[in-house]
C-alpha positions as CSV (number, residue, x, y, z in Angstrom):
1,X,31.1,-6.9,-18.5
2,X,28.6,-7.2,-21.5
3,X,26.1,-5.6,-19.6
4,X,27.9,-2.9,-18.0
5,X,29.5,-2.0,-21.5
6,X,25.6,-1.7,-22.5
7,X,24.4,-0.1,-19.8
8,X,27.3,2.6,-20.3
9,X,26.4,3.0,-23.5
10,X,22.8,3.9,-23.2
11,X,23.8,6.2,-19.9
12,X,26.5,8.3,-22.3
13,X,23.6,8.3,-25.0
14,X,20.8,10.1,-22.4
15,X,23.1,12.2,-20.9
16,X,24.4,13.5,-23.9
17,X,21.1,14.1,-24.9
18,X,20.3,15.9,-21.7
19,X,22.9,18.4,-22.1
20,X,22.1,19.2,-26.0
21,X,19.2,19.7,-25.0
22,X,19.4,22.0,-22.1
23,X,22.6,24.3,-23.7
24,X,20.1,24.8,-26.5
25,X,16.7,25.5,-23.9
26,X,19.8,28.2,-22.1
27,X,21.1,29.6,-25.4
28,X,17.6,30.5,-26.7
29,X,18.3,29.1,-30.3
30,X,14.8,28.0,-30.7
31,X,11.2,28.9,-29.8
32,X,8.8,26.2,-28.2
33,X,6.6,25.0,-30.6
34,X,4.2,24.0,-28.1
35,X,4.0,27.8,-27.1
36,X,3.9,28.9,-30.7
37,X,0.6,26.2,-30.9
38,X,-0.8,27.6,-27.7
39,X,-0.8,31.0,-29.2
40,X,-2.2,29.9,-32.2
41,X,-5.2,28.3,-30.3
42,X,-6.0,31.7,-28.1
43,X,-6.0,33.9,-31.7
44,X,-8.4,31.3,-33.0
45,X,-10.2,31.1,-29.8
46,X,-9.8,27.8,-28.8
47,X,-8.1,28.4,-25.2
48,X,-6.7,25.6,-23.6
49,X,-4.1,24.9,-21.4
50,X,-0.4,23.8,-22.3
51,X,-0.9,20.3,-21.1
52,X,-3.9,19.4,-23.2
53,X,-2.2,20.8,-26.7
54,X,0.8,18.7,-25.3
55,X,-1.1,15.4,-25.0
56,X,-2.9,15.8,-28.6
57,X,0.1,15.6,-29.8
58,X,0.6,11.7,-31.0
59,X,3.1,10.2,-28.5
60,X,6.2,9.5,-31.5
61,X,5.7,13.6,-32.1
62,X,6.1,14.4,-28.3
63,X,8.8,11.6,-27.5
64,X,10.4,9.8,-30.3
65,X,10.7,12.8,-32.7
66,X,12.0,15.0,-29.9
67,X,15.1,12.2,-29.2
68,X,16.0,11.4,-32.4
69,X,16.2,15.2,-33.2
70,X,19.0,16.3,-30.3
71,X,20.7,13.2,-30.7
72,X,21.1,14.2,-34.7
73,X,22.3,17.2,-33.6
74,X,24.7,15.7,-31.2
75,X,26.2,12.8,-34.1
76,X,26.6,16.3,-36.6
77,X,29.5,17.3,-34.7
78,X,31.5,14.1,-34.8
79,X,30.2,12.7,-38.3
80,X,32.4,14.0,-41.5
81,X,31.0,16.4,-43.8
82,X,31.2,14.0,-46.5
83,X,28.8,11.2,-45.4
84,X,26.5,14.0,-44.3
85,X,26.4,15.5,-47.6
86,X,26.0,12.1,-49.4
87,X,23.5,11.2,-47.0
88,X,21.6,14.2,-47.2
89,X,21.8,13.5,-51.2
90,X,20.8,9.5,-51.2
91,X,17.6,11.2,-48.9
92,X,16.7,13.9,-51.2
93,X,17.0,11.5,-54.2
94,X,14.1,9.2,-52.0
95,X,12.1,12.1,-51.7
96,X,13.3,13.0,-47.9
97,X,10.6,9.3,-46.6
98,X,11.1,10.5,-42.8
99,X,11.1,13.7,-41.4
100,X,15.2,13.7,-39.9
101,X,18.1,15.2,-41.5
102,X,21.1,13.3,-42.5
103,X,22.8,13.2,-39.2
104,X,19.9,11.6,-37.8
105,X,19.7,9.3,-40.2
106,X,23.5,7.9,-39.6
107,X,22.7,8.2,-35.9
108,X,20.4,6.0,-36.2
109,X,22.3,3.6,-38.5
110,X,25.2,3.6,-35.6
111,X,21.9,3.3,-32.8
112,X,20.8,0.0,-34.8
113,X,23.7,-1.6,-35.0
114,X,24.6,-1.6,-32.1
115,X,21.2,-2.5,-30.6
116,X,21.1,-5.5,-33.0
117,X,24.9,-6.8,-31.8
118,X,24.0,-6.4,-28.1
119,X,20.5,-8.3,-28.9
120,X,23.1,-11.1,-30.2
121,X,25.4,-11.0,-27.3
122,X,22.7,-11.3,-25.1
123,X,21.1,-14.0,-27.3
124,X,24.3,-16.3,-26.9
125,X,25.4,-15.1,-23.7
126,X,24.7,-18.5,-22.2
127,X,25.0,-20.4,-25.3
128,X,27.8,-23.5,-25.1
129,X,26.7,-25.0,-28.3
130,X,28.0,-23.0,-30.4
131,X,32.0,-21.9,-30.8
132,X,33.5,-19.0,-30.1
133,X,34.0,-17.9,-33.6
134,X,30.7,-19.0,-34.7
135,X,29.3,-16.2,-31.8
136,X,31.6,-13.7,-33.0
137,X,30.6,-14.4,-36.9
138,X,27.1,-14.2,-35.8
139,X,27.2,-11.3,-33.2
140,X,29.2,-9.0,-36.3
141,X,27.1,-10.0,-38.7
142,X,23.6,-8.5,-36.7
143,X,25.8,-5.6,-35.7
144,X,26.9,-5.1,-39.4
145,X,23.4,-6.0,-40.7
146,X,21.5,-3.3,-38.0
147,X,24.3,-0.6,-39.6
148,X,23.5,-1.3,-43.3
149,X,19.8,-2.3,-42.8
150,X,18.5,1.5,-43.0
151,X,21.0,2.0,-46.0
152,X,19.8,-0.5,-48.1
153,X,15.9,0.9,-47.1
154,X,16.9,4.2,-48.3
155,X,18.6,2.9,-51.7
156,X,15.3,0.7,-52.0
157,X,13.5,3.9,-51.5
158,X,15.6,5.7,-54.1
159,X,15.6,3.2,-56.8
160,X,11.7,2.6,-56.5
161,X,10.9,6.5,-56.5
162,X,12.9,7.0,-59.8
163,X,11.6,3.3,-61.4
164,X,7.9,5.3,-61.1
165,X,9.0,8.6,-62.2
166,X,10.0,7.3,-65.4
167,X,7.0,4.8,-65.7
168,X,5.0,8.2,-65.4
169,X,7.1,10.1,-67.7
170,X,5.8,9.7,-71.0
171,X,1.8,9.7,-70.0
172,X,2.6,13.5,-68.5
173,X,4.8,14.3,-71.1
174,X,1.7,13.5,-73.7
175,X,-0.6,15.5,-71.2
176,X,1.4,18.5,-71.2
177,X,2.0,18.3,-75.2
178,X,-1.9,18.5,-75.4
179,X,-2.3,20.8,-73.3
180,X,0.4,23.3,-75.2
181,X,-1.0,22.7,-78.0
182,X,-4.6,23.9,-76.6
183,X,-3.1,27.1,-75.5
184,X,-2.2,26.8,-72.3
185,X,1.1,27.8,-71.2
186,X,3.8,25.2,-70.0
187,X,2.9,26.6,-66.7
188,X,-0.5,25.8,-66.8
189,X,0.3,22.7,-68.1
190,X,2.1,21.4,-65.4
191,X,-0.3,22.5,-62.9
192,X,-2.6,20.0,-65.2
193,X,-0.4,17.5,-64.9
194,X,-0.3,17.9,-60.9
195,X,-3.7,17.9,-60.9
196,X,-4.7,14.8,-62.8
197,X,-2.5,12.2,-60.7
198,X,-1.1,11.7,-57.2
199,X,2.6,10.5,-58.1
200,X,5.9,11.0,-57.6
201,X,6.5,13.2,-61.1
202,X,3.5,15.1,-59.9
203,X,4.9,16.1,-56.8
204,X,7.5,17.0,-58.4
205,X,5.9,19.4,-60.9
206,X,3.7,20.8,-58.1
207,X,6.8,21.7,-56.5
208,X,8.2,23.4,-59.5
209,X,5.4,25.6,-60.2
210,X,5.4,26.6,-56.2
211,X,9.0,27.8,-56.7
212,X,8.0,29.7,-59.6
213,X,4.9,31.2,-58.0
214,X,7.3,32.4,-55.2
215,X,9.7,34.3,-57.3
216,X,11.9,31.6,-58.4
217,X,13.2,31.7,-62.3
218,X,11.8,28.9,-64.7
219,X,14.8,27.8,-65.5
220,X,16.3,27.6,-61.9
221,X,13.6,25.7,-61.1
222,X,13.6,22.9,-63.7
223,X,17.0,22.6,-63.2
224,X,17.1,21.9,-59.9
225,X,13.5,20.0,-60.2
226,X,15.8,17.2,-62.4
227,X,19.1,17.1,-59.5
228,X,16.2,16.1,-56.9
229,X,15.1,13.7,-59.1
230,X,18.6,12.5,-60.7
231,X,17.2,10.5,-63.7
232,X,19.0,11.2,-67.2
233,X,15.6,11.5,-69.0
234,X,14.1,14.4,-67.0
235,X,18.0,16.3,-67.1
236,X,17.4,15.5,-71.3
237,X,13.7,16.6,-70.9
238,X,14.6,19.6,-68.7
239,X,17.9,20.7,-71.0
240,X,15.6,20.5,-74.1
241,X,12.5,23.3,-72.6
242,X,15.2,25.5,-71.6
243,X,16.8,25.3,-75.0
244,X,13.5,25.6,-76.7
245,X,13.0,28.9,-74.5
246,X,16.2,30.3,-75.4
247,X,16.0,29.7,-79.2
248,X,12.2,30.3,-79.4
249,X,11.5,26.9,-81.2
250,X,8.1,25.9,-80.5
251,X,7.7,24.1,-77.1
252,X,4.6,21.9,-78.6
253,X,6.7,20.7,-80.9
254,X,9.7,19.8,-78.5
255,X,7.0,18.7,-76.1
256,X,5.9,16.1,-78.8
257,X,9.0,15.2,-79.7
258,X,10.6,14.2,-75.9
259,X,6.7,12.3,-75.0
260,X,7.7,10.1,-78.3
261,X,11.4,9.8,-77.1
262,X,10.3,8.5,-73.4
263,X,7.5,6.1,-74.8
264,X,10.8,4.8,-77.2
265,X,13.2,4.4,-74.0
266,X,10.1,2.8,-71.8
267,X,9.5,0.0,-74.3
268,X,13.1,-0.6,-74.7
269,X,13.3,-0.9,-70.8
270,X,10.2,-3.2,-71.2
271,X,12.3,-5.1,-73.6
272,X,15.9,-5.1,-71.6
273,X,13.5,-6.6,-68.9
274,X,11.9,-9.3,-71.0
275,X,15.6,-10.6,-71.6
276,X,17.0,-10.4,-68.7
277,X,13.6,-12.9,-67.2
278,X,14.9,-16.3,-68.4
279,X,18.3,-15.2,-66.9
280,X,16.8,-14.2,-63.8
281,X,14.6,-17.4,-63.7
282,X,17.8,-19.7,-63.6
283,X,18.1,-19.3,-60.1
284,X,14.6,-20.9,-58.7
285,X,15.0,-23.4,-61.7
286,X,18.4,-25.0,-60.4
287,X,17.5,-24.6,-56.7
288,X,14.1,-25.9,-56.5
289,X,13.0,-27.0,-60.1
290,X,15.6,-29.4,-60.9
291,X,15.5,-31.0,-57.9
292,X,12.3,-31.7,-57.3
293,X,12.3,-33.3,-61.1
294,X,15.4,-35.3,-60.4
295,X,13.8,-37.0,-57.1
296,X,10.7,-37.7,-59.0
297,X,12.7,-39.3,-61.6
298,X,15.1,-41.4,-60.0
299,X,13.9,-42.5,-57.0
300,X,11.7,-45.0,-58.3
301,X,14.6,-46.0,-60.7
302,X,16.8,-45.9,-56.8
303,X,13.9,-48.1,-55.1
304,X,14.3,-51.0,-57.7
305,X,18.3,-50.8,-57.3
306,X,18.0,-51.4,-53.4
307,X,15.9,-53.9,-53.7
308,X,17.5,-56.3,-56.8
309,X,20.7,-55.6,-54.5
């Protein structure tokens, strides 16, 4: 019955799949990339044949991509609105790491889990040394770890990303103070700042000045720059250049002032994480430390006993 439940599964999966895929090829929603590469190749010169542009492709571009794609869309339409949104959110904040939307994503959470709990079924399927509600206990907890395992990447991802934005913060934040107060517009600067290092608050920046090169306002685009990010110290830092635009305070100045801010709040992080270090260090200390100490210590003091008695 395990297998056939399994099998099912994986059958309604394809098919579903299948049909997604061919109402969209009917309906004519969207072009075929490989044709819009094929035409690319016979405008540059290159003429080939359909097949051969298909087999460059890398095989997770052609296949994996593909699947994980149409059965996104196919999740979308039974997964609320809310987890997509939050989702979508938790991604952006992590810098969108894979290229699938949201519903994907959660597809793929549901895909895991379920893989993991059938790879546990079928692990104790033959079992009899272990109980029934040990299998049970141990089948939920792979199905439950396979659903939260991508979740807990993500977060990982999230907090990471923003740990080395505001590492970075106060180094660009000093480059774009010296570079205001060469001349160069704030602008400019930050297209300094993308150019001198290949991180996160970079990319971020290079972003911002694309936006603004394509007809987007300044402002819009800080402002939006600092809900991607979601760190309190570039809302503060963005809040303070729009301020400084709209009262015509000097943006060196407020550019010198918010680089001596974030070097302030990085060494009181350095110094929140100094303390917290002996805490932290409790742990390995009770577990391994002590005792490994307390068998040195008493077991020659234990050898003597057994052998007076």
């Amino acid at each position: 019955m395990i297998w056939i439940v399994l099998i099912a599964i994986v059958l309604v999966v394809v098919i579903a799949v299948i049909a997604v895929s061919w109402r969209r090829n009917a309906r004519g929603e969207e072009d075929d990339p490989l044709q819009a590469r094929l035409a690319e190749f016979i405008q540059r010169g290159d003429v080939t044949s359909l097949e051969e542009i298909e087999l460059s492709q890398p095989f997770s571009q052609r296949v994996l991509v593909p699947l994980i794609n149409r059965l996104g869309e196919f999740s979308a339409r039974f997964t609320p609105q809310r987890a997509i949104q939050s989702t979508a959110r938790q991604m952006e904040l992590a810098g969108n790491p894979w290229p699938i939307d949201a519903a994907t994503f959660l597809a793929i959470r549901f895909i895991l889990g379920v893989f993991l709990g059938g790879l546990a079924v079928v692990a104790f399927l033959g079992s009899t040394t272990w109980s029934t509600s040990d299998k049970a206990m141990f089948i939920g907890g792979a199905a439950i770890g396979g659903f939260y395992l991508p979740h807990i990447m993500l977060t990982t991802r999230v907090t990471r990303r923003q740990k080395e934005i505001r590492k970075a913060m106060p180094d660009a934040l000093d480059l774009l103070t010296i570079c205001v107060e060469a001349g160069l517009g704030f602008d400019a600067a930050m297209s300094k700042v993308a150019e001198k290092w290949e991180t996160e608050l970079s990319l971020a920046f290079a972003r911002v000045i694309r936006e603004v090169q394509l007809g987007k306002v300044r402002r819009d685009a800080l402002k939006d720059m600092a809900d991607r990010l979601g760190i309190a110290e570039m809302t503060s830092f963005v809040a303070a250049i729009i301020q400084s635009e709209q009262l015509g305070v000097s943006m060196s100045r407020v550019l010198r002032i918010q680089a001596d801010q974030m070097r302030v709040k990085r060494r009181q992080r350095a110094e929140e994480e100094a303390h917290k270090a002996p805490i932290k260090m409790i742990i390995p200390m009770a577990l391994l430390i002590f005792p490994t100490i307390m068998i040195i210590i008493l077991t020659p003091a234990a050898i003597q006993i057994m052998d007076s008695l």
